[in-house]
VONUPA-165283 format. One record per residue (C-alpha): residue number from 1; x, y, z. Coordinates in Angstrom, 3 decimals, padded with zeros to 6 digits. Example, Ala and Ser with C-alpha at 12.3 -4.5 7.8 and 13.67 -1.06 7.14 Angstrom:
2
<n 1	east 012.300	north -004.500	up 007.800>
<n 2	east 013.670	north -001.060	up 007.140>
***
This chain:
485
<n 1	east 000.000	north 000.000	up 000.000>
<n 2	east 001.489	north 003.354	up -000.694>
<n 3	east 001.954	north 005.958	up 001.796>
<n 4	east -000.044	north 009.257	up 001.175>
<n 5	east -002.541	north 010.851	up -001.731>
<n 6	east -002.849	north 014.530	up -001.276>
<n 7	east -006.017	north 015.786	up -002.820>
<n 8	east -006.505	north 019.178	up -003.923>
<n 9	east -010.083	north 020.407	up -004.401>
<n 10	east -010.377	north 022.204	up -007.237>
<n 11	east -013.420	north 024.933	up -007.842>
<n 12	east -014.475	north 024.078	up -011.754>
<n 13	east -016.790	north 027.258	up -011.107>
<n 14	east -016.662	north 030.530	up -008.812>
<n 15	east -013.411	north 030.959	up -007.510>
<n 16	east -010.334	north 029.178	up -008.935>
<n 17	east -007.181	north 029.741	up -008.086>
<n 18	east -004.845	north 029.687	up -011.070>
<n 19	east -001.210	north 030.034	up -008.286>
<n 20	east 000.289	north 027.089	up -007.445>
<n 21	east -000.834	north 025.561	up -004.489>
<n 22	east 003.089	north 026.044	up -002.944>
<n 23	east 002.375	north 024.743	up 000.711>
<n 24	east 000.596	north 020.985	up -000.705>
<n 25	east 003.879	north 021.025	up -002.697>
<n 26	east 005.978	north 021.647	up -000.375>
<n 27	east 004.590	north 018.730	up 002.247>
<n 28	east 004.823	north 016.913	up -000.739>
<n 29	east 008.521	north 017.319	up -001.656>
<n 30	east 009.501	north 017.228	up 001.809>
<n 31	east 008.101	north 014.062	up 002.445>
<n 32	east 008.963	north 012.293	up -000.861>
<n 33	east 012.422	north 013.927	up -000.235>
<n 34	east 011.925	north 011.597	up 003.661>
<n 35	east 011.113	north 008.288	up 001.566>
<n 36	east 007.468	north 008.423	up 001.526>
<n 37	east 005.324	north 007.267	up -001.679>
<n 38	east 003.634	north 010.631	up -002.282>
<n 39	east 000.994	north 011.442	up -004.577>
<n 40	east -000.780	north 014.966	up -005.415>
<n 41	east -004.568	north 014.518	up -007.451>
<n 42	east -006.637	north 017.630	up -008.596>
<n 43	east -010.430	north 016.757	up -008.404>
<n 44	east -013.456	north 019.560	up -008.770>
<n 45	east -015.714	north 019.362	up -005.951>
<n 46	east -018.162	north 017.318	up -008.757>
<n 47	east -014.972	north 014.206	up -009.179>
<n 48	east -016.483	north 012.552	up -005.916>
<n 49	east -017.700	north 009.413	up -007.995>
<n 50	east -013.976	north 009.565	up -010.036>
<n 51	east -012.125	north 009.843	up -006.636>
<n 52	east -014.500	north 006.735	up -004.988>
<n 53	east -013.067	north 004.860	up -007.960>
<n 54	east -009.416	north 006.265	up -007.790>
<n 55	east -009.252	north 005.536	up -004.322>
<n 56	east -010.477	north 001.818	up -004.075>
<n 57	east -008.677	north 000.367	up -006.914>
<n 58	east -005.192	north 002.219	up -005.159>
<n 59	east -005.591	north 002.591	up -001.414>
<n 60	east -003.396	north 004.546	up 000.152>
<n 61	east -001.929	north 004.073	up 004.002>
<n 62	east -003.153	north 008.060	up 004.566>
<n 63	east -005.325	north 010.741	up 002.450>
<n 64	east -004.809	north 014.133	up 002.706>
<n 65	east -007.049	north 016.845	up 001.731>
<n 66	east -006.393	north 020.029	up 001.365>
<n 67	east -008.781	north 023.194	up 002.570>
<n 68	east -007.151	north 026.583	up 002.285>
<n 69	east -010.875	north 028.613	up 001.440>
<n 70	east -014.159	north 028.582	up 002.516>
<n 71	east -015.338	north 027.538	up -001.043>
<n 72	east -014.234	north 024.019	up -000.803>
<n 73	east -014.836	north 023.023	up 002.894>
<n 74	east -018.172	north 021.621	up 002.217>
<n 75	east -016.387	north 019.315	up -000.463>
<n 76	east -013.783	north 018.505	up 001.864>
<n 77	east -016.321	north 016.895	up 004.428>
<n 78	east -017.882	north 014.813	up 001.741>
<n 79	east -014.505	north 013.633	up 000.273>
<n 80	east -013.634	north 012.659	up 003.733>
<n 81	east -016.743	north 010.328	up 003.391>
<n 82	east -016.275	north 008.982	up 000.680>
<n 83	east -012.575	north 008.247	up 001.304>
<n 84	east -013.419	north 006.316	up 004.127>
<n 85	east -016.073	north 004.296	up 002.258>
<n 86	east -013.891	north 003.546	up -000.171>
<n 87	east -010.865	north 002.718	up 001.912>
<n 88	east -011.910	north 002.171	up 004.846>
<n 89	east -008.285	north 001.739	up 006.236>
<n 90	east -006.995	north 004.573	up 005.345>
<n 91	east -006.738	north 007.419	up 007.826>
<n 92	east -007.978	north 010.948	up 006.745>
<n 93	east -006.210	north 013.555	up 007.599>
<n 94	east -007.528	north 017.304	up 006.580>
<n 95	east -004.959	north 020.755	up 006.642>
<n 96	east -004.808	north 024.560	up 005.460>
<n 97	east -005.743	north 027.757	up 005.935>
<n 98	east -008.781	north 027.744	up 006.519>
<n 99	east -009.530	north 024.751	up 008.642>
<n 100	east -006.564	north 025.303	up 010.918>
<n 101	east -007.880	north 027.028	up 013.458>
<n 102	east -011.680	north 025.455	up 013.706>
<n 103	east -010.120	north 022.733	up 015.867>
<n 104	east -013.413	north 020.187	up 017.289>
<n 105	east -015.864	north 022.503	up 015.026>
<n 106	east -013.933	north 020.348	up 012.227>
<n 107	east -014.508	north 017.068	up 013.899>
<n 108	east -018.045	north 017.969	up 014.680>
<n 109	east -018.731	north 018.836	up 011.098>
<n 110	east -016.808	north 015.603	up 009.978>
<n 111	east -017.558	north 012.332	up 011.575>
<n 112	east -015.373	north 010.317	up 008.881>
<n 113	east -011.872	north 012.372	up 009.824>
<n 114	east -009.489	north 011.040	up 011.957>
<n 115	east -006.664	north 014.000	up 011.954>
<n 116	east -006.629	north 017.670	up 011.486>
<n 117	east -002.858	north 019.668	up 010.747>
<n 118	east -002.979	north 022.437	up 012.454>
<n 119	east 000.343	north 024.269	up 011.875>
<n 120	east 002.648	north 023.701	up 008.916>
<n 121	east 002.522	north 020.961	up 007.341>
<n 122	east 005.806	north 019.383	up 007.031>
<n 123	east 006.769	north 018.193	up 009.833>
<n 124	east 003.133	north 017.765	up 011.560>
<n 125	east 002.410	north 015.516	up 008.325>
<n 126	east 005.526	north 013.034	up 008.443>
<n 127	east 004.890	north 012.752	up 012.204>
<n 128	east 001.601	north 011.086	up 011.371>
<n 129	east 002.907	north 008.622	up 008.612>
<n 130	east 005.724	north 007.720	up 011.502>
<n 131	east 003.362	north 006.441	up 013.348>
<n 132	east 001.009	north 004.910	up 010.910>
<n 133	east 004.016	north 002.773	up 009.450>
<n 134	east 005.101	north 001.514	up 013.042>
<n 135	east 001.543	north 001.026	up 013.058>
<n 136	east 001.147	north 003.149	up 016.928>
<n 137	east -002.066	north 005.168	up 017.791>
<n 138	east -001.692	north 008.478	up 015.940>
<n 139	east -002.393	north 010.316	up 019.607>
<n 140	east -000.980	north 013.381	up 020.728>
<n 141	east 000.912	north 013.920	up 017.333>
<n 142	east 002.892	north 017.139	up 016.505>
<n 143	east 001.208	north 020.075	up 014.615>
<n 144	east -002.333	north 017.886	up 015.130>
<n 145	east -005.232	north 017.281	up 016.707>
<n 146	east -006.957	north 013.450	up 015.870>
<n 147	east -009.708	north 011.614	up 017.599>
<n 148	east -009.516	north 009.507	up 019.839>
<n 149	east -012.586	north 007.258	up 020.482>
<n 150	east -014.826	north 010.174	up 021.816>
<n 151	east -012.275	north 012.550	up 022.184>
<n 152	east -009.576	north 014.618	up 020.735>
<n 153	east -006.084	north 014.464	up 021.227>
<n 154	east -004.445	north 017.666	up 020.989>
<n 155	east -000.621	north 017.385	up 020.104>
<n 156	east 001.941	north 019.992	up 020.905>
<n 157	east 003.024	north 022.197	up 018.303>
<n 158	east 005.238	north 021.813	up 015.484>
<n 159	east 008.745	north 023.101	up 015.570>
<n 160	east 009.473	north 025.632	up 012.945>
<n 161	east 011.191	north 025.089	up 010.099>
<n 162	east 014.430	north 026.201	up 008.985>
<n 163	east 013.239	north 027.221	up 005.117>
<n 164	east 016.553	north 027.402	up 003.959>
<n 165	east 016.761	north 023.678	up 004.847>
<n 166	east 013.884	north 022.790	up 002.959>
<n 167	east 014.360	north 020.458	up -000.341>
<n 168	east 013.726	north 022.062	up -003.623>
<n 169	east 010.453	north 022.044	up -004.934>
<n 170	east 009.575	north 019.244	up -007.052>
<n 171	east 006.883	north 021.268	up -009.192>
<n 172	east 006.585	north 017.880	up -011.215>
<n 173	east 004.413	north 016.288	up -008.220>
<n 174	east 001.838	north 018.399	up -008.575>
<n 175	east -000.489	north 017.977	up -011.892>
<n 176	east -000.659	north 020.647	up -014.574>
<n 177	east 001.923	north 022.615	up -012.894>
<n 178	east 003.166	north 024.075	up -015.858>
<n 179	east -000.412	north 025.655	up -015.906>
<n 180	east -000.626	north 027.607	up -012.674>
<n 181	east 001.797	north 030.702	up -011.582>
<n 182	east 004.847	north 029.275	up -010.037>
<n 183	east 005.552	north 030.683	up -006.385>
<n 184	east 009.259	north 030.773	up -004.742>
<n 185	east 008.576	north 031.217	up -000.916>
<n 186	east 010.225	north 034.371	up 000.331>
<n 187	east 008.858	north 034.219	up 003.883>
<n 188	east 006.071	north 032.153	up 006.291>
<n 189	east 003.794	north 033.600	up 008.942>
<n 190	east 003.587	north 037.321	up 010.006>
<n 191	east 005.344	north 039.344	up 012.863>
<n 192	east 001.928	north 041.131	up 013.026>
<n 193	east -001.449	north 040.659	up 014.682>
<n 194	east -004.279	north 042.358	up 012.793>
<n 195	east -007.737	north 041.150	up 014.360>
<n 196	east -009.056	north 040.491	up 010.672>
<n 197	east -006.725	north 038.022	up 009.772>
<n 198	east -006.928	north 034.180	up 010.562>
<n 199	east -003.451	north 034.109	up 010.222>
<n 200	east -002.707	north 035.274	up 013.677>
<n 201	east -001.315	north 032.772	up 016.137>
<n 202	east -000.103	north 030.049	up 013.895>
<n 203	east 003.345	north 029.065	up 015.253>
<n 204	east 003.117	north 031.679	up 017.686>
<n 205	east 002.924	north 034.323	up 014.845>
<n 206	east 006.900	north 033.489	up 014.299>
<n 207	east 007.944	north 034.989	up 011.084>
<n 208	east 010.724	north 034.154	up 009.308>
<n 209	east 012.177	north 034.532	up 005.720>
<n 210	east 014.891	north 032.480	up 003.611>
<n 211	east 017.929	north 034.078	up 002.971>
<n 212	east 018.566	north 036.072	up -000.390>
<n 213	east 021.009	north 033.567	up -001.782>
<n 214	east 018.001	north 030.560	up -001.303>
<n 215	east 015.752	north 032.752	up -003.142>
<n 216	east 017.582	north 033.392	up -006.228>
<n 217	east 018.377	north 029.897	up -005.939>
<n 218	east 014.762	north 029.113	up -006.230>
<n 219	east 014.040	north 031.419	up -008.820>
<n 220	east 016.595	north 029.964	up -011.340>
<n 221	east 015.327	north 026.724	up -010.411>
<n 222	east 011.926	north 028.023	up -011.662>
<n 223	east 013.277	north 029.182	up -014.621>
<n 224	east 014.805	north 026.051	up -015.439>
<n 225	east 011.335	north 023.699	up -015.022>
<n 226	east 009.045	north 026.675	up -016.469>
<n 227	east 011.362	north 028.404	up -019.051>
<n 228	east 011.924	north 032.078	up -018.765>
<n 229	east 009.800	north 033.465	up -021.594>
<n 230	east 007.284	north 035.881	up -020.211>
<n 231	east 007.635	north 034.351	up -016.758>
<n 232	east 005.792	north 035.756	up -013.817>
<n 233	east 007.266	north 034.531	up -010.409>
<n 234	east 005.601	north 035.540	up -006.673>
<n 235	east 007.648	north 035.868	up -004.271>
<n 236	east 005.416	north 034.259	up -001.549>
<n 237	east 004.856	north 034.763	up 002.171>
<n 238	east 002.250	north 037.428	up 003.473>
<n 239	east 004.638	north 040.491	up 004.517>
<n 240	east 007.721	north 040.708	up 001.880>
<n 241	east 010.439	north 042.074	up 002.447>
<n 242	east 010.506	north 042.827	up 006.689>
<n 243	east 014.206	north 041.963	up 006.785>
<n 244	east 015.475	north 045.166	up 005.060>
<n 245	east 019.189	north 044.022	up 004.713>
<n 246	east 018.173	north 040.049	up 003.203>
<n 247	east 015.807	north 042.072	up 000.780>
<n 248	east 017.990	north 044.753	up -000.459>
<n 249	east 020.967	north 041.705	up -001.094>
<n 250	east 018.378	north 039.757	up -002.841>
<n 251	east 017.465	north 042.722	up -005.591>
<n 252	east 021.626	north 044.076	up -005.335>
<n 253	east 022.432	north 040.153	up -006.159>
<n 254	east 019.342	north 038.361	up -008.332>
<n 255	east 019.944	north 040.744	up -011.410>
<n 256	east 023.724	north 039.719	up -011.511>
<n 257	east 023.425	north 035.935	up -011.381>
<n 258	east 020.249	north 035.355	up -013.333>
<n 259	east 018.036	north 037.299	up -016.014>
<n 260	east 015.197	north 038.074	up -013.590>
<n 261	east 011.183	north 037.339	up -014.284>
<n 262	east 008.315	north 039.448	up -014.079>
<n 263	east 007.869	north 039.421	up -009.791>
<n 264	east 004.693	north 039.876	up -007.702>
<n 265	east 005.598	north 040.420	up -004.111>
<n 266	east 002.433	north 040.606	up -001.338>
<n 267	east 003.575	north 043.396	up 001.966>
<n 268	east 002.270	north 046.093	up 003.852>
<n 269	east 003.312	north 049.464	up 003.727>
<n 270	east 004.941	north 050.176	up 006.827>
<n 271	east 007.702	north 047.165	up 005.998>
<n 272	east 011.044	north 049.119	up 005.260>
<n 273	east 010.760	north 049.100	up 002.247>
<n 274	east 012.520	north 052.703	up 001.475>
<n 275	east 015.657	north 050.377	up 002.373>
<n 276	east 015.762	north 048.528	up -001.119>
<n 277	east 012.925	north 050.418	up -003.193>
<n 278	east 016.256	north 051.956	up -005.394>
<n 279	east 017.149	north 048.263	up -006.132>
<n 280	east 013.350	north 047.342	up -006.857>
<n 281	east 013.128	north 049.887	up -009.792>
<n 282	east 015.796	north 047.613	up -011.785>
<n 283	east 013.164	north 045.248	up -012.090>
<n 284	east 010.032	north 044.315	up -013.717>
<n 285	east 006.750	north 043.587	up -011.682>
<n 286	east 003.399	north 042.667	up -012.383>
<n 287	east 002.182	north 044.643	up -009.230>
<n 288	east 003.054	north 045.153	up -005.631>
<n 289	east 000.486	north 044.102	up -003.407>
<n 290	east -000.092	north 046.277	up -000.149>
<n 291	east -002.779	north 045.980	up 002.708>
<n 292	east -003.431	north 049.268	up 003.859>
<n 293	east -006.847	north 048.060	up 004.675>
<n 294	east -008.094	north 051.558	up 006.002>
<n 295	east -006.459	north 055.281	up 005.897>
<n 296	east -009.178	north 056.080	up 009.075>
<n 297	east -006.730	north 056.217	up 012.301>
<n 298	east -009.845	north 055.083	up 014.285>
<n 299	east -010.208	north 052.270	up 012.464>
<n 300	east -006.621	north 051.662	up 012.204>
<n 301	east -006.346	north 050.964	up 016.055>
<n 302	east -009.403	north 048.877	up 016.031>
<n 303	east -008.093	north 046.148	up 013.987>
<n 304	east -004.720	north 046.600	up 015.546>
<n 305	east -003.386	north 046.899	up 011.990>
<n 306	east -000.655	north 049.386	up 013.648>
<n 307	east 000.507	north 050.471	up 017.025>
<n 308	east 001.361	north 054.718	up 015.335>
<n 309	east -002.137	north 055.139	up 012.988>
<n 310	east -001.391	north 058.623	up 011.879>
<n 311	east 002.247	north 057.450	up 010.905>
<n 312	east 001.175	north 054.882	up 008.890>
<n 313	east -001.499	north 056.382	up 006.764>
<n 314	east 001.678	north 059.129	up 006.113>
<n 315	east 003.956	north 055.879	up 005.174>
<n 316	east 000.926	north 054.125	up 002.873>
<n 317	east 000.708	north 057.876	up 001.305>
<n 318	east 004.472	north 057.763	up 000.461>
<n 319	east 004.578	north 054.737	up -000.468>
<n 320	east 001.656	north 055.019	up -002.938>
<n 321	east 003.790	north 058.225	up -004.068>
<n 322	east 007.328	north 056.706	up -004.186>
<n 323	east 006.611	north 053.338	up -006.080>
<n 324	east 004.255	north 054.898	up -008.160>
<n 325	east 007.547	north 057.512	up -009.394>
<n 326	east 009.389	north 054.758	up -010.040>
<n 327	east 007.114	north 052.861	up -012.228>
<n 328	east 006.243	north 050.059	up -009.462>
<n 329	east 002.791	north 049.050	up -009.942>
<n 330	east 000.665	north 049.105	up -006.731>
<n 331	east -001.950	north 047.141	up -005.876>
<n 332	east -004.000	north 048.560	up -002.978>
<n 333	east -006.446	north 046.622	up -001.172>
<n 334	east -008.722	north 048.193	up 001.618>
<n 335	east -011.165	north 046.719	up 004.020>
<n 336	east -014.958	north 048.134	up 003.567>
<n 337	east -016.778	north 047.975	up 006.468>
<n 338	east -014.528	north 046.470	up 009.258>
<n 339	east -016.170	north 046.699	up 012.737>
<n 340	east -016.903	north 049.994	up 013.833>
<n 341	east -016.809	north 051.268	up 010.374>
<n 342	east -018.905	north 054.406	up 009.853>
<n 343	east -019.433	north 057.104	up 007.579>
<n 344	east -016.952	north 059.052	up 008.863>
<n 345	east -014.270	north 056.545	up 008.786>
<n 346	east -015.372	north 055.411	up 005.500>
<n 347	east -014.941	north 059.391	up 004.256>
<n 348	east -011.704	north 058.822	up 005.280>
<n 349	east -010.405	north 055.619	up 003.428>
<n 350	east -012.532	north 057.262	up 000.382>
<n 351	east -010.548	north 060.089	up 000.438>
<n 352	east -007.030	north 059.010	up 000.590>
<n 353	east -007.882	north 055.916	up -002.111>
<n 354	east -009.563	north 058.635	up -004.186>
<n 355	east -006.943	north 061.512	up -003.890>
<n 356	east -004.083	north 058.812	up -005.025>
<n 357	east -006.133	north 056.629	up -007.318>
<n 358	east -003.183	north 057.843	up -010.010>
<n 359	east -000.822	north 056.348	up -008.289>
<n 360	east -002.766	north 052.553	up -008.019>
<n 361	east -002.527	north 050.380	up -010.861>
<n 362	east -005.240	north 048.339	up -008.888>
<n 363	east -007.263	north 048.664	up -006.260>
<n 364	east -009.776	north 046.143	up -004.605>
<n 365	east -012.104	north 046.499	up -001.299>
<n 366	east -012.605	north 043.481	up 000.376>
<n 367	east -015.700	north 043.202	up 002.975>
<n 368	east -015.201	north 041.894	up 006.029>
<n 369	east -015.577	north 038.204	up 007.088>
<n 370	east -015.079	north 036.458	up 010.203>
<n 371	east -013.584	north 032.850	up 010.912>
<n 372	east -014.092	north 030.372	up 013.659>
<n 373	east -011.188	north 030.980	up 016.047>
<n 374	east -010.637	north 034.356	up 014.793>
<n 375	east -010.742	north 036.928	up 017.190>
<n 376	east -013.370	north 038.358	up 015.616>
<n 377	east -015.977	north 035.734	up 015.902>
<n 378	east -014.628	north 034.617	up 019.362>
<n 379	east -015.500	north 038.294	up 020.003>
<n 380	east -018.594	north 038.616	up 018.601>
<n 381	east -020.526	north 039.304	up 021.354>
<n 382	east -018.357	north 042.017	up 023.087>
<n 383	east -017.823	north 043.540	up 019.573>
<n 384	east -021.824	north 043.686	up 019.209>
<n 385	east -022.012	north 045.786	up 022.504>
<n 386	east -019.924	north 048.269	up 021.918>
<n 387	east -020.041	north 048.700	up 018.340>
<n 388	east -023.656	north 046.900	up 017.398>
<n 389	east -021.310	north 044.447	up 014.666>
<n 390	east -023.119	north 041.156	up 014.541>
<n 391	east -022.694	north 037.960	up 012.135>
<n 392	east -024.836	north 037.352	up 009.277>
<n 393	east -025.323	north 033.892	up 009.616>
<n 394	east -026.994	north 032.117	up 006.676>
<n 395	east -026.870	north 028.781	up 005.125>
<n 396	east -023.662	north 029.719	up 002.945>
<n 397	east -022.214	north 031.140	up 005.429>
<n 398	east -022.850	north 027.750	up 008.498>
<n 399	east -021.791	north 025.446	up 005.396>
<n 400	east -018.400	north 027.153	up 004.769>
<n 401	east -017.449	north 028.299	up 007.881>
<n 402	east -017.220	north 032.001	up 007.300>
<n 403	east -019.264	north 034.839	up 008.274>
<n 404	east -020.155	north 038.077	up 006.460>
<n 405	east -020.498	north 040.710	up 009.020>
<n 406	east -022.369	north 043.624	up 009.636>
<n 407	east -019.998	north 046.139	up 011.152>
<n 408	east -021.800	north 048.362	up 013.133>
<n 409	east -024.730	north 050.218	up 013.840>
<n 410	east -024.279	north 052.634	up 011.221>
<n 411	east -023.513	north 050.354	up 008.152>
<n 412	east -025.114	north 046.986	up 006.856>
<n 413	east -022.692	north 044.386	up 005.214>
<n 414	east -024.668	north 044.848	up 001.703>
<n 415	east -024.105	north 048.523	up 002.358>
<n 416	east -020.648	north 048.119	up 002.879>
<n 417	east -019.724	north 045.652	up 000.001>
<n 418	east -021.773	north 047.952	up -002.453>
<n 419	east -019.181	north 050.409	up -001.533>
<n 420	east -016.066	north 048.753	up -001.914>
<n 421	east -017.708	north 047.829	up -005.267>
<n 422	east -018.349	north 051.017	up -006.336>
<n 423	east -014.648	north 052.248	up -004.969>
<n 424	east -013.003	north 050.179	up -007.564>
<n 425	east -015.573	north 050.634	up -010.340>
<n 426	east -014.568	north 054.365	up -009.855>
<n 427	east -010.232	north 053.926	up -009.824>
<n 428	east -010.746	north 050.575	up -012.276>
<n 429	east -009.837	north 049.971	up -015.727>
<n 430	east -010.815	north 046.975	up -017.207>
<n 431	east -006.874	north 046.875	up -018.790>
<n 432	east -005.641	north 047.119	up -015.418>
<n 433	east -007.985	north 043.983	up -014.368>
<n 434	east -006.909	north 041.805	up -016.839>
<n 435	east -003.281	north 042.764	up -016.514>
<n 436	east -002.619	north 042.525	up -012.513>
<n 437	east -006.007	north 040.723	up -011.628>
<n 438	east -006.890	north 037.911	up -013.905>
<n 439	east -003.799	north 036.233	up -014.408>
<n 440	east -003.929	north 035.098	up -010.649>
<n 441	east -008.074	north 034.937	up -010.304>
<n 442	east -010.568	north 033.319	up -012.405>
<n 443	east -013.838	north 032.432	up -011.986>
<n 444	east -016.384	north 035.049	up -010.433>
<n 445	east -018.804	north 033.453	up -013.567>
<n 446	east -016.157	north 034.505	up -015.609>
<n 447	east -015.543	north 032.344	up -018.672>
<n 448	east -012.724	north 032.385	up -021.310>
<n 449	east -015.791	north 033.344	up -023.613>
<n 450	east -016.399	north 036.509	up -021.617>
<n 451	east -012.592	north 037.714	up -021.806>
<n 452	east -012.571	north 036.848	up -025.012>
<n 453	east -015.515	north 039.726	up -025.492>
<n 454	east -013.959	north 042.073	up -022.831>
<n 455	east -010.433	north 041.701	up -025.231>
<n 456	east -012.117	north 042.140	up -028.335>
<n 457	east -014.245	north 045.231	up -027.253>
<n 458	east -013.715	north 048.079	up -029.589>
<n 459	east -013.604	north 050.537	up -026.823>
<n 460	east -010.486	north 050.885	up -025.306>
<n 461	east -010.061	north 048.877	up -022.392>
<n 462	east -007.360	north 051.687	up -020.470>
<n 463	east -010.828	north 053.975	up -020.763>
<n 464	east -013.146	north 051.464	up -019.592>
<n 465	east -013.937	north 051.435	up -015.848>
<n 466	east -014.535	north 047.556	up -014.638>
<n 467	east -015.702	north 046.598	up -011.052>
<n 468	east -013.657	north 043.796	up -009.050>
<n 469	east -016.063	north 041.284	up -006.754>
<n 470	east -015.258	north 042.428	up -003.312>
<n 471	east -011.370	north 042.410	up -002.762>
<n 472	east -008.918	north 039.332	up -003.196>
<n 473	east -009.732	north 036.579	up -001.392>
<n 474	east -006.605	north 036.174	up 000.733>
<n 475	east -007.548	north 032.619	up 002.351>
<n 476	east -007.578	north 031.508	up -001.417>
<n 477	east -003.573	north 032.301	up -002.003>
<n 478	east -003.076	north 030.265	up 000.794>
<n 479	east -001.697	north 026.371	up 001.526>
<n 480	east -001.852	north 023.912	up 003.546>
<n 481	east 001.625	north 024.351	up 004.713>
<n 482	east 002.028	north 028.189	up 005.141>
<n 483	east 000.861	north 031.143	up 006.134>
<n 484	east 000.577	north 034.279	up 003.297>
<n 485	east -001.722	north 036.396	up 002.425>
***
């Protein structure tokens, strides 16, 4: 019997992510790399009758399924299911994003698992298939939670990895790689704490980064499996470039040993970046991403986004000004209706996105949604008293796990996701969409047909003004090993 089948659940319809799923690949290679039989399948949420028949004519001693978004956690219960009816032997185990932190809610949703990863993947994943192949009770296992009879066993957590000992990528172990937008890890897990992210508190929020020479290592690697014709690389992890001196050697150095791709790098605009921004103009992006999430100080504090609010809206300001001088293009998202939010504070982020909408090549305005374990929801009810925020619970919302929210007393969700609509109808193009955008999002009901119409469009499409759906869906650039976004 082989060792492990990883299963990524693939949306045929809504959203699709089109980036390579880096963190499945990485447990992946790391285990294969350890002397386990590894195998990575794609199915759609609709494959459940081709995976019943994959499955029982080649069991496997573990199946793995991946859940980084919202979208595919009701799929991920019934694959569960059907894995265990069709090998009943083999133990389920279930990682990423977005299950992470639901802990028992995961077990209660799905009587068929047996484990749930909790941290990164690596380490908590080979811990498991240790134990299944000296045939012991999986137990208190690293990085992991798994049942136990009519309980859970909660294991401590995984140590952190050392990136720069981490084997190379094996891109060939995932299917249709050649397909998807390759990612080189830059960085895992974030020094910071918003209260909107449900990245907070895995591994203790310990960030850390791969040195420069690693990177460009990674990149010519890349090159070498993709080819370097119109290549766009991301340089993944959710804050680039917080370790001023590694990032400046990485742009001083990558130029001089390799002919560099088109980059996409995902930060925050109080990173120090004025460090290596010089060294960034030598190169080609597709965009820069930055959270600014709000330019209202009040709301600022509220999702602890920054301990100096009035300094950062002045940094997000220059940076907007600085990149956009030296032909950087920025991607700005902002967050429409986060608790609290009111008109004034809304005025506020209108006004600064508005006043430097020359200077955005993008800009999206994601609505606000709350996880299990997040301290949002596990705040709810405080947050309703003093602010009148409340969950909108529906049957979407109990299936998936996530919760729109109303922020306060003064705005409904509706109200507030017609605004961050409207905000990026206004600063828009539909040439900008398709050139930042698209590449790395699909779906939305968009088909190729559609673009195909958009592209043909005798209007200009730098004059036409195109609305985004409601911000980039962070959870969805996410793996099952890491934490970005």
């Amino acid at each position: 019997m082989r060792d492990l089948l990883l299963v990524d659940i693939v949306p045929d319809a809504g959203v699709k992510n089109r980036i390579l799923p880096i963190g499945l690949l990485s447990v992946a290679t790391y285990l294969v790399q350890a002397g386990y039989d590894v195998e990575i399948r794609t199915y759609s949420p609709e494959d459940i009758t081709r995976f019943a028949r994959d499955l029982s004519h080649d069991p496997f001693l573990a199946v793995g399924i991946s859940c980084v978004s919202g979208f595919t956690y009701p799929a991920s219960i019934e694959f569960s299911r059907t894995a265990k009816a069709a090998a009943p032997k083999s133990v389920v185990i279930l990682g990423g994003q977005h299950v992470r932190s639901l802990g028992a809610m995961v077990f209660a949703d799905n009587p068929h698992l047996d484990v749930l990863v909790t941290g990164e993947g690596e380490i908590a994943t080979k811990a498991i298939l240790d134990k299944l192949r000296r045939r012991e009770k999986i137990g208190c296992s690293l990085g992991a939670i798994s049942r136990d009879g009519e309980a859970l066993a909660t294991g401590p957590d995984a140590p952190p990895l050392d990136l720069d000992q981490l084997p190379p990528i094996q891109h060939e172990l995932y299917p249709g790689y050649r397909d998807l937008i390759p990612i080189v890890e830059e960085s895992r897990n974030c020094p910071h704490s918003c209260r909107f992210c449900n990245n907070a508190g895995l591994q203790g929020s310990r960030w850390r980064t791969k040195s420069y020479a690693r990177i460009i290592q990674e990149v010519a690697r890349t090159q070498e499996v993709y080819g370097s014709d119109n290549l766009l690389v991301i340089l993944g992890g959710s804050t680039f470039g917080v370790d001023a001196v590694n990032t400046r050697r990485l742009f001083e150095r990558m130029r001089k040993e390799i002919t560099p791709p088109k980059l996409q790098i995902y930060t925050r605009v109080d990173v120090p970046w004025h460090m290596y921004i010089d060294r960034m103009a030598d190169y080609e992006f597709q965009s820069v991403f930055f959270g600014i999430e709000s330019a209202s100080t009040k709301m600022l504090r509220i999702m602890n986004k920054t301990s100096a609010p009035a300094e950062y809206v002045r940094r997000a300001e220059e940076a907007l000004r600085e990149f956009s001088v030296r032909g950087i293009p920025v991607w700005a998202n902002f967050i429409i209706g986060y608790i609290g939010e009111s008109p004034a504070t809304l005025r506020e982020t209108l006004h600064f996105a508005l006043t430097n909408q020359e200077r955005l090549k993008l800009l999206t305005g994601s609505c606000l949604k709350a996880y299990p374990g997040s301290y949002i929801y596990e705040n709810m009810a405080d947050l309703e008293e003093v602010y009148g925020a409340s969950l909108v619970v529906d049957d979407e919302s109990r299936s998936r796990r996530y919760f729109k929210v109303t922020p306060s007393r003064d705005l409904t969700y509706e109200e507030a996701d017609t605004v961050g609509r409207v905000l990026s109808k206004i600063v828009n193009t539909e040439r900008n969409y398709f050139d930042i955008y698209m590449p790395q999002y699909v779906g939305y009901g968009r088909t190729d047909a559609m673009i195909r119409d958009y592209l043909a469009a005798n209007e200009p499409l730098e004059q036409r003004r195109y609305a985004l759906p409601s911000g980039p869906h962070k959870e969805e650039d996410t793996q099952w090993s890491e934490s970005q976004s």
